[in-house]
C-alpha positions in Angstrom: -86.8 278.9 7.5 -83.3 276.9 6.8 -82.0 277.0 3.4 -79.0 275.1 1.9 -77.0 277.9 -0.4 -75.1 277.4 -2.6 -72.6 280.6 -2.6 -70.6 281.1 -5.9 -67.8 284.0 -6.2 -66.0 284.5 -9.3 -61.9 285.7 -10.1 -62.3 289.1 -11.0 -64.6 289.4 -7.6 -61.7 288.0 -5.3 -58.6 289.0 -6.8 -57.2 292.6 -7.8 -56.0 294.4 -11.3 -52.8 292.1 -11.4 -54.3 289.6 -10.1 -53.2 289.5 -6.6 -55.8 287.5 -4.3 -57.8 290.4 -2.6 -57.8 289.9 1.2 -60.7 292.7 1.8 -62.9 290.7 -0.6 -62.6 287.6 0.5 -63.2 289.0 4.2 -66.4 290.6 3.5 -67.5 287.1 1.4 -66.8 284.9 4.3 -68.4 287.3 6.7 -71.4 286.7 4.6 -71.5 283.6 4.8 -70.4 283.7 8.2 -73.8 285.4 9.3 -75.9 283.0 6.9 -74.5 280.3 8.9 -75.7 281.9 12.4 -78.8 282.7 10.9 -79.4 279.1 10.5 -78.5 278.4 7.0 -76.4 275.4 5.5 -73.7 277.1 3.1 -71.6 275.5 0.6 -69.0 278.0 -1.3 -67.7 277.8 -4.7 -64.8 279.6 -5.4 -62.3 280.6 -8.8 -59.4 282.5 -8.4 -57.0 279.9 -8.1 -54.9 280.3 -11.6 -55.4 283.9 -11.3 -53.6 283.3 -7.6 -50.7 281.4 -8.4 -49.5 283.6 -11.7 -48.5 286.5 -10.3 -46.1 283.7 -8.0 -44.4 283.1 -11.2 -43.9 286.4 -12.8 -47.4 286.0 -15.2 -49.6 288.1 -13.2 -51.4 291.1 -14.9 -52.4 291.0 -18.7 -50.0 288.6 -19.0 -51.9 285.3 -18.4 -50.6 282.4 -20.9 -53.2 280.6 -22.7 -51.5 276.6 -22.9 -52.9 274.3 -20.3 -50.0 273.7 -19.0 -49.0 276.4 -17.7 -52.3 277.0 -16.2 -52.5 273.9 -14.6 -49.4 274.7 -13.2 -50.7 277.9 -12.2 -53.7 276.0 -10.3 -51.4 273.6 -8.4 -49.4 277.1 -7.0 -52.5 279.1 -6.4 -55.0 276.9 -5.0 -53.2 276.6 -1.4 -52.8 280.1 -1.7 -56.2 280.9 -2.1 -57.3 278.0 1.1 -55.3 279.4 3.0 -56.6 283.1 3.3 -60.0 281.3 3.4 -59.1 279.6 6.1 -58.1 282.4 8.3 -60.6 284.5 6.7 -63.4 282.2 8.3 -61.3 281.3 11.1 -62.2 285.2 12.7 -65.8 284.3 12.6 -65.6 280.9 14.3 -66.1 278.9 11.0 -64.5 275.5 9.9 -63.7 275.6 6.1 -63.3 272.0 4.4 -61.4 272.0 0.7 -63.5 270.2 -2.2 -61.7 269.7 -5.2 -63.9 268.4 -7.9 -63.0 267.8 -11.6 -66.1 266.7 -14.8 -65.4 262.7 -13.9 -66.9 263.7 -10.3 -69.9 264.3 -12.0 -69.3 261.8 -15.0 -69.2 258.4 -13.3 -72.7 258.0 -11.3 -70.7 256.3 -7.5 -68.2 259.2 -7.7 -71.6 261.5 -8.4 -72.7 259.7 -5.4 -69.6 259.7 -3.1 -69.4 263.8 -3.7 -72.3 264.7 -2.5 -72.1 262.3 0.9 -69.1 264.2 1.5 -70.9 267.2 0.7 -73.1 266.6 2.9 -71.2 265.1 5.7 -69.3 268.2 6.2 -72.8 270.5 6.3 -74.1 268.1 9.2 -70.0 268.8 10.8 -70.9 272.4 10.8 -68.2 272.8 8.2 -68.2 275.0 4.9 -67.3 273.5 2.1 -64.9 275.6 -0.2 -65.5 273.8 -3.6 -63.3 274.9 -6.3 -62.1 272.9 -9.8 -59.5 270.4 -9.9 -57.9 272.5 -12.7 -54.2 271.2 -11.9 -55.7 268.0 -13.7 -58.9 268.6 -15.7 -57.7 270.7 -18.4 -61.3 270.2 -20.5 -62.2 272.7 -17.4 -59.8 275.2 -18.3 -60.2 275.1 -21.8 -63.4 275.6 -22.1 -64.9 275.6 -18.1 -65.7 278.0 -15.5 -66.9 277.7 -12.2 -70.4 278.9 -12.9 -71.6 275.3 -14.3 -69.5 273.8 -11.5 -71.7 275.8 -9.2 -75.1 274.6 -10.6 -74.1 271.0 -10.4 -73.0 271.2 -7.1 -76.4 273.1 -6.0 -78.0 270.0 -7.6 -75.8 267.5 -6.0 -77.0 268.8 -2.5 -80.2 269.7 -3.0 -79.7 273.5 -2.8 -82.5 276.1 -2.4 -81.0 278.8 -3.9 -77.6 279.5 -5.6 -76.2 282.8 -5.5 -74.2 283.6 -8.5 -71.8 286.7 -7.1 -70.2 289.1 -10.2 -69.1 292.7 -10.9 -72.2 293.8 -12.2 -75.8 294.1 -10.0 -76.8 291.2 -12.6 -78.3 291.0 -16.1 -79.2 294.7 -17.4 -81.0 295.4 -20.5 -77.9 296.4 -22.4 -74.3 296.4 -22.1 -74.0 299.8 -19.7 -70.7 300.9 -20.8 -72.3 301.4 -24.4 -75.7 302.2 -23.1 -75.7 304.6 -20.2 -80.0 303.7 -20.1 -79.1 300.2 -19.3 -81.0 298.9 -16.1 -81.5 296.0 -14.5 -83.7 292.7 -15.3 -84.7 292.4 -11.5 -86.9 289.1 -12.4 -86.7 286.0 -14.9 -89.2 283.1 -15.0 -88.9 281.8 -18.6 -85.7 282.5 -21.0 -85.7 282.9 -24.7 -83.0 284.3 -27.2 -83.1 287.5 -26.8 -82.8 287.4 -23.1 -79.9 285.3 -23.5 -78.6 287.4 -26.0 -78.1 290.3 -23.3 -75.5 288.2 -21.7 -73.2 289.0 -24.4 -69.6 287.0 -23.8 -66.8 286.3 -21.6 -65.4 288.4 -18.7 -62.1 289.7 -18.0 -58.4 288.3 -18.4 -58.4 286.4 -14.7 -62.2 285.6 -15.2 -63.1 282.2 -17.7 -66.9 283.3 -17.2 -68.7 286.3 -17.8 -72.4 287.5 -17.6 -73.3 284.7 -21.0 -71.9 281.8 -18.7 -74.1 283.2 -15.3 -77.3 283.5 -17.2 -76.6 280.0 -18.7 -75.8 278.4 -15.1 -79.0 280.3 -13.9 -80.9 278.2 -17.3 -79.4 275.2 -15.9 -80.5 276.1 -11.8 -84.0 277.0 -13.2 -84.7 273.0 -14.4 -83.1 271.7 -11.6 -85.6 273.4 -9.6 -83.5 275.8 -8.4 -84.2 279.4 -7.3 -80.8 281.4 -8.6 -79.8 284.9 -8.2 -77.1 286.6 -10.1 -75.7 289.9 -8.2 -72.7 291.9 -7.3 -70.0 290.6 -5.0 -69.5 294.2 -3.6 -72.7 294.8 -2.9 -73.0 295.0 1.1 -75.2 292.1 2.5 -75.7 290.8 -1.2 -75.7 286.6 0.2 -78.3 288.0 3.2 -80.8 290.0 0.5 -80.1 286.6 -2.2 -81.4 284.5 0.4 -84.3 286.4 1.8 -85.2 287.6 -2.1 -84.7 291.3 -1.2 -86.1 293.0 -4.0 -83.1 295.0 -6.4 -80.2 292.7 -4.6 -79.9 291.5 -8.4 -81.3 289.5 -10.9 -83.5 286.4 -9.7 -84.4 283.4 -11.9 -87.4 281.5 -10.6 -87.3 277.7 -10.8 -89.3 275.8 -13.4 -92.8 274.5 -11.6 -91.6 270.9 -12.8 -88.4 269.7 -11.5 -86.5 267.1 -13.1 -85.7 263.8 -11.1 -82.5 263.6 -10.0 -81.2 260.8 -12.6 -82.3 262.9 -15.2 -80.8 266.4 -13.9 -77.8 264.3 -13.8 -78.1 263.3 -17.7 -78.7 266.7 -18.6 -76.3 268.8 -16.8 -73.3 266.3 -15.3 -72.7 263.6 -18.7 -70.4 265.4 -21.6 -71.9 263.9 -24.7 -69.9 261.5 -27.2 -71.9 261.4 -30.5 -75.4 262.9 -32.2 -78.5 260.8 -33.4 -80.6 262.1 -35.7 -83.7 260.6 -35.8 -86.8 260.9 -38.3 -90.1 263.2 -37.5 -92.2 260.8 -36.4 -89.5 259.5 -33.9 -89.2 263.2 -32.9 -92.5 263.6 -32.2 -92.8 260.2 -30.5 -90.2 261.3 -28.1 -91.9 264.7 -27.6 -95.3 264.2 -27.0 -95.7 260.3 -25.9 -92.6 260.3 -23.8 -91.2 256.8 -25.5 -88.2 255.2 -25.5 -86.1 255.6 -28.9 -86.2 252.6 -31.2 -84.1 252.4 -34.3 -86.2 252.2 -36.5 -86.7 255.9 -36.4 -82.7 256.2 -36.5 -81.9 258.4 -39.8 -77.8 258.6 -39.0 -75.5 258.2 -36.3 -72.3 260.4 -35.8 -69.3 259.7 -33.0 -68.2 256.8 -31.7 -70.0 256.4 -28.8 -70.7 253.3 -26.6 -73.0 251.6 -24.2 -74.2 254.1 -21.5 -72.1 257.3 -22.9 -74.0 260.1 -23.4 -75.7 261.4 -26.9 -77.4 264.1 -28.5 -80.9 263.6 -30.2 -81.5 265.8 -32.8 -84.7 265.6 -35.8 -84.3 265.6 -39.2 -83.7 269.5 -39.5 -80.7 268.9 -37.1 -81.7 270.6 -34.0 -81.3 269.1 -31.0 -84.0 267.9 -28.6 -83.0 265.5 -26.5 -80.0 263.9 -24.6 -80.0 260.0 -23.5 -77.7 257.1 -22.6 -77.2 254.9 -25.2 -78.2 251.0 -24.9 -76.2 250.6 -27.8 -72.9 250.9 -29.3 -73.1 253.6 -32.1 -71.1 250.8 -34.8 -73.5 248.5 -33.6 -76.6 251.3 -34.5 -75.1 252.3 -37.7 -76.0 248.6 -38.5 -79.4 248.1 -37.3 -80.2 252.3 -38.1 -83.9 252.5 -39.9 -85.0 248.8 -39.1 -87.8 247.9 -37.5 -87.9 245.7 -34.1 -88.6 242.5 -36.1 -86.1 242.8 -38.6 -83.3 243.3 -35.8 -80.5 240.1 -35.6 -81.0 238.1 -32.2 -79.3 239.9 -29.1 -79.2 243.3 -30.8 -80.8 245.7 -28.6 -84.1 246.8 -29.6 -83.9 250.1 -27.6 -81.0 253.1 -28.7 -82.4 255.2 -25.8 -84.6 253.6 -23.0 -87.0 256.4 -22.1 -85.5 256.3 -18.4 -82.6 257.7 -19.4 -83.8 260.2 -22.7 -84.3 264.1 -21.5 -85.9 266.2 -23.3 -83.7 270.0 -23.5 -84.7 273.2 -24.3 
C-alpha cells in the first residue's frame, strides 16, 4: 500500500564531531529514501544540519558554536547550499530529483501561505520530486532561538497528509532511562497514550550542533499522535531504519500510535501552526462549558485577560486555577475584552462582539 512519509533527520545524525557535513550519512539516508520511492512511496525529507554546515566555513566549527542569532543566521545562509548540494548529488546516484523547501513559522502562521506550502508540497510529490524541507533559519530567528526541526517535521506531515513520520536520532528511540547512567535502560518499543512520566524520560536537549534532543522528538511525536499521525522515533544508523518505520517492523524503534479521533484540519492548524499572543482565564463554569458542551466562549465567563492580542491572533484558555485547556482565535481585541470581561450578552454596548472564541476556532489541548 502507498504511503506519504514524512522522513526527518537531525544535525548530529548528518554531520561529524566538528561538525563537518557527513557524506556517508547522508548517502545511506537518501538511499533510504531512494528505495521507499521505488517501492511506491511518496517521500518528503526534513533536514537540520545547516548552521552546523556553514560554521566550520568560518572558523566556529567544533564546540565552538556562538549562541547570538546573528551569527547563526549567518551560519544558515553559508551552510544551507552546502548541505543541498551534497543532497543533490547524493540522490542524483539513485535517479532521484531533490526540490529545496525553505519554510520559516509565518508559512504556517498566515492560513493562504499555509495553503500555498502545501500545493507546492504536493506539486513536487506528483513531479516525482523529493522535497528537501529545511528552516528558513537565515531569517526566522524565533526558530533558532528556541526551534528545531522536529516540530517543523510534524507540521509539515500535517500539511500533506502524511501517514507516518519517521523521526531519525542517535538513539534506537525512547528507553526507559537515560542509558549512559543506567546500563538496564531498554527500549519503549510502543506508545498509544502519553502522560508525565513518559514524557519525563525524554529528559532535555541534544548535543552542541543538535537544537533538539530526545524531550523535543517525543513532543513532535505528541503533536503527530492528534494529528492522526502514526510516528516513529529511531536511529539514523540503523540499516534499513526508513524501510522497517514504514512497514512497522517490530524493535526498528519507538512507535507512537495515532489518536482514534483526528482533529480537522482547521483545527490541527490552531493547535500546532498559530504562536499564541495572550492568555484568557476564564471562570469554572465557562471551563466546563467549553469542556463538556463544546460551546463557544462568551465573556461573560471572562475572569482576566493578559497580552495584547487582536482579532484572529491566537490565545490561550486557561480556568481559574491557571491551567491551560484550550487554544482559540480571538473574535475580539483583548483592550476591547478587558472592557466587556464578566458581562453578560445583554449588558454588552451595540457592535461589541458577543463571542471571545467562536467554538469553530476553540481546541481543546492536552
Amino acid at each position: 500500500m502507498t504511503q506519504v512519509v514524512v522522513a526527518k533527520i537531525g544535525t548530529s545524525s548528518i554531520t561529524d564531531d566538528q561538525g563537518e557535513i557527513d557524506i556517508v550519512a547522508i548517502a545511506k539516508f537518501c538511499a533510504e529514501v531512494a528505495a521507499l520511492r521505488a517501492s511506491g512511496h511518496r517521500v518528503v525529507v526534513v533536514t537540520s544540519g545547516a548552521i552546523a554546515a556553514g560554521l566550520p566555513a568560518i572558523g566556529l566549527g567544533g564546540n565552538r558554536r556562538p549562541t547570538d542569532s546573528v551569527t547563526l543566521q549567518a551560519a544558515s545562509a553559508i551552510g544551507q547550499s552546502r548541505l543541498m548540494r551534497v543532497y543533490d548529488d547524493c540522490f542524483a546516484a539513485h535517479g532521484v530529483v531533490a526540490g529545496q523547501v525553505m519554510l520559516a513559522p509565518l508559512d504556517f502562521g498566515i492560513r493562504r501561505q499555509y495553503l500555498h506550502a502545501r500545493g507546492t508540497l504536493l506539486r513536487l510529490l506528483d513531479l516525482g520530486v523529493v522535497p528537501v524541507v529545511n528552516e528558513n533559519d537565515a531569517i526566522a530567528d524565533d526558530e533558532i532561538r528556541f526551534g528545531d526541526n522536529d516540530r517543523l517535521s510534524v507540521l509539515v506531515a500535517h500539511l500533506i497528509g502524511a501517514d507516518v513520520l519517521v523521526l531519525l536520532t542517535d538513539a534506537a528511540g525512547l528507553l526507559t532511562a537515560d542509558p549512559r547512567l543506567d546500563e538496564r535502560a531498554s527500549l519503549i518499543e510502543e506508545i498509544v497514550e502519553f502522560d508525565a512520566e513518559l514524557e519525563a524520560l525524554a529528559g532535555g536537549t541534544g548535543t552542541v550542533r543538535g537544537s533538539g534532543g530526545m524531550a523535543s522528538k517525543v513532543a513532535a511525536a505528541k503533536m503527530a499522535s492528534w494529528s492522526g499521525v502514526r510516528a516513529v522515533i529511531a536511529a539514523a544508523h540503523r540499516e534499513g531504519v526508513l524501510a522497517d518505520a514504514v512497514a512497522s517492523t517490530p524493535g526498528v524503534g519507538t512507535v507512537i500510535h495515532p489518536r482514534p479521533q483526528r482533529m480537522a484540519a482547521r483545527k490541527l492548524w490552531i493547535a500546532f501552526a498559530v504562536d499564541t499572543t495572550g492568555r484568557v482565564m476564564v471562570d469554572e463554569g465557562a471551563r466546563r462549558a467549553l469542556l463538556e458542551r463544546g460551546v463557544s466562549l462568551l465573556p461573560a465567563g471572562v475572569l482576566e485577560v493578559e497580552g495584547t492580542f487582536v482579532v484572529d491572533e491566537a490565545v490561550e484558555i486557561a480556568g481559574p486555577d491557571g491551567v491551560t485547556f484550550a487554544k482559540g482565535l480571538a473574535r475580539v481585541a483583548a483592550a476591547d475584552l478587558r472592557q466587556t470581561a464578566g458581562r453578560r450578552t445583554v449588558d454588552l454596548p451595540e457592535g461589541v462582539s458577543h463571542v471571545v472564541v467562536h467554538r469553530d476556532d476553540l481546541v481543546i489541548v492536552p
